[in-house]
C-alpha positions as CSV (number, residue, x, y, z in Angstrom):
1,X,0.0,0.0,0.0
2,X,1.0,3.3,-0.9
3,X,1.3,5.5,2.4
4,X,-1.2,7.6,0.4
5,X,-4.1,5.6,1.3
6,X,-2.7,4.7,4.2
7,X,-3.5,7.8,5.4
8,X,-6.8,7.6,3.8
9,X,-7.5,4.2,5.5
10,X,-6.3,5.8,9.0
11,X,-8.3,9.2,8.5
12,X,-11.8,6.5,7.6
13,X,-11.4,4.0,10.5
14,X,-12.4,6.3,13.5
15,X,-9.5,5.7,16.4
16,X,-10.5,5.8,20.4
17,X,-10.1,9.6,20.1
18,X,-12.2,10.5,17.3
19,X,-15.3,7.9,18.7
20,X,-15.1,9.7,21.7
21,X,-14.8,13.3,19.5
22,X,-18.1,11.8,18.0
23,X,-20.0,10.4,21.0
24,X,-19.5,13.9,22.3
25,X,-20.9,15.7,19.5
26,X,-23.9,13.7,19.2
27,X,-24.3,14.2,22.7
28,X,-24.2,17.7,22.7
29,X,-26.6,17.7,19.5
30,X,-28.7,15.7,21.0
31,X,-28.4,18.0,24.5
32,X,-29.1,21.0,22.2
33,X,-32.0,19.2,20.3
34,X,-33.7,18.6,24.1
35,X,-32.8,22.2,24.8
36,X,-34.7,23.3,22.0
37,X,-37.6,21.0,22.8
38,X,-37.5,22.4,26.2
39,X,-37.7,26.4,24.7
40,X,-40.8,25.0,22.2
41,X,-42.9,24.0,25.1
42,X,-42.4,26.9,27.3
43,X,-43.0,29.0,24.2
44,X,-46.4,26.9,24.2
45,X,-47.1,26.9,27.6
46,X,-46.4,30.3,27.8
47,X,-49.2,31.3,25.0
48,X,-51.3,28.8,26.5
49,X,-51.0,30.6,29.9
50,X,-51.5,34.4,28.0
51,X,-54.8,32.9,26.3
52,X,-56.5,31.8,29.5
53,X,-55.9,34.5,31.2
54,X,-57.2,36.5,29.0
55,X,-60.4,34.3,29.0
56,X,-60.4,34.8,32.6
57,X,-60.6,38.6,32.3
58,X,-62.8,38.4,30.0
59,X,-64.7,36.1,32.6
60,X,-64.5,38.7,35.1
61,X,-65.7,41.6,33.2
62,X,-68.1,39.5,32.6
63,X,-69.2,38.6,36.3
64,X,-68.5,42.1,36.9
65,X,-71.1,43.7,34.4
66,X,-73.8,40.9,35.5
67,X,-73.0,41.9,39.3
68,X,-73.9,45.6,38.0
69,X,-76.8,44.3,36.4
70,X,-78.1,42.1,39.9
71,X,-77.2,45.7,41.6
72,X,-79.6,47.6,39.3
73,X,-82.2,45.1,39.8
74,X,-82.3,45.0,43.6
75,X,-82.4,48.9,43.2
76,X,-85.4,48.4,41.0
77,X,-86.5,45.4,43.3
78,X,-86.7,47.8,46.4
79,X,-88.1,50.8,44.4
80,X,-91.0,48.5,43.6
81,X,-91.9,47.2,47.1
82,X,-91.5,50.6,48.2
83,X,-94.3,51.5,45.3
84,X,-96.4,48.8,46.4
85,X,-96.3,49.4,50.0
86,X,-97.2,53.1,49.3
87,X,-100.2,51.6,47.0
88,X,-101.1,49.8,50.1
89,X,-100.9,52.4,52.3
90,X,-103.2,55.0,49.7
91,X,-105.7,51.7,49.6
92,X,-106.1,51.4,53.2
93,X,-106.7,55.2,53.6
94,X,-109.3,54.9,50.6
95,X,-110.9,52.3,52.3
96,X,-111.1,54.0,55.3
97,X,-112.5,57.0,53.3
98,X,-115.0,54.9,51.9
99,X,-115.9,53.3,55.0
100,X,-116.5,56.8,56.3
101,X,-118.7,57.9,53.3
102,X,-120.9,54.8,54.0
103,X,-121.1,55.6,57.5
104,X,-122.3,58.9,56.4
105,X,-124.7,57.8,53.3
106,X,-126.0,55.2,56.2
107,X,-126.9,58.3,59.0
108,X,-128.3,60.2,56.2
109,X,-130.6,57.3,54.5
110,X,-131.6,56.9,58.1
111,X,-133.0,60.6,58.8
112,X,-134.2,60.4,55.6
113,X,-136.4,57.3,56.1
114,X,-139.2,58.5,58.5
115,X,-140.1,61.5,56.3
116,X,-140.5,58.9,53.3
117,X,-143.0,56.7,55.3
């Protein structure tokens, strides 16, 4: 053999120091492949994450308007008993009113009764 491809034949046959040269560097690429596995799910979790929480504002806006809106309606909940109560109130006084005015249509139907017979 020519010491020509002797050297070829050396440079092809990997020697203790260039398998570990190699087992090194596919360690490291596989270290950096994990690495940038790793980044790609935080990157994903992270935008997860930003999504709901934006779901969960818009949740509590939500809750927030509809706790306005129960607020408004308990205003217009005692605003109406208060009406009613006044209602009741102006009825009984009418019916004491007209309890009066029968009194009254009762004393005068009675005077008026002997003159008719």
């Amino acid at each position: 053999m020519n010491q020509q491809a002797q050297t070829k034949n050396a440079q092809s046959q990997p020697t203790p120091t260039n398998r570990e040269s190699l087992t090194i560097e596919a360690r490291i690429s596989r270290l950096e492949s994990i690495v940038g596995q790793i980044g790609e799910a935080v990157l994903t979790t992270t935008e997860t994450i930003e999504r709901f929480a934006e779901r969960v504002d818009a949740l509590a806006v939500q809750v927030q308007h509809q706790g306005h809106q129960i607020q408004q309606q308990g205003y217009q909940i005692f605003a109406l008993s208060d009406a009613v109560q006044t209602l009741a109130e102006a009825q009984n006084g009418s019916i004491e009113e007209l309890e009066e005015l029968t009194k009254t249509l009762q004393r005068l139907a009675a005077t008026l009764e002997p003159n008719v017979h």
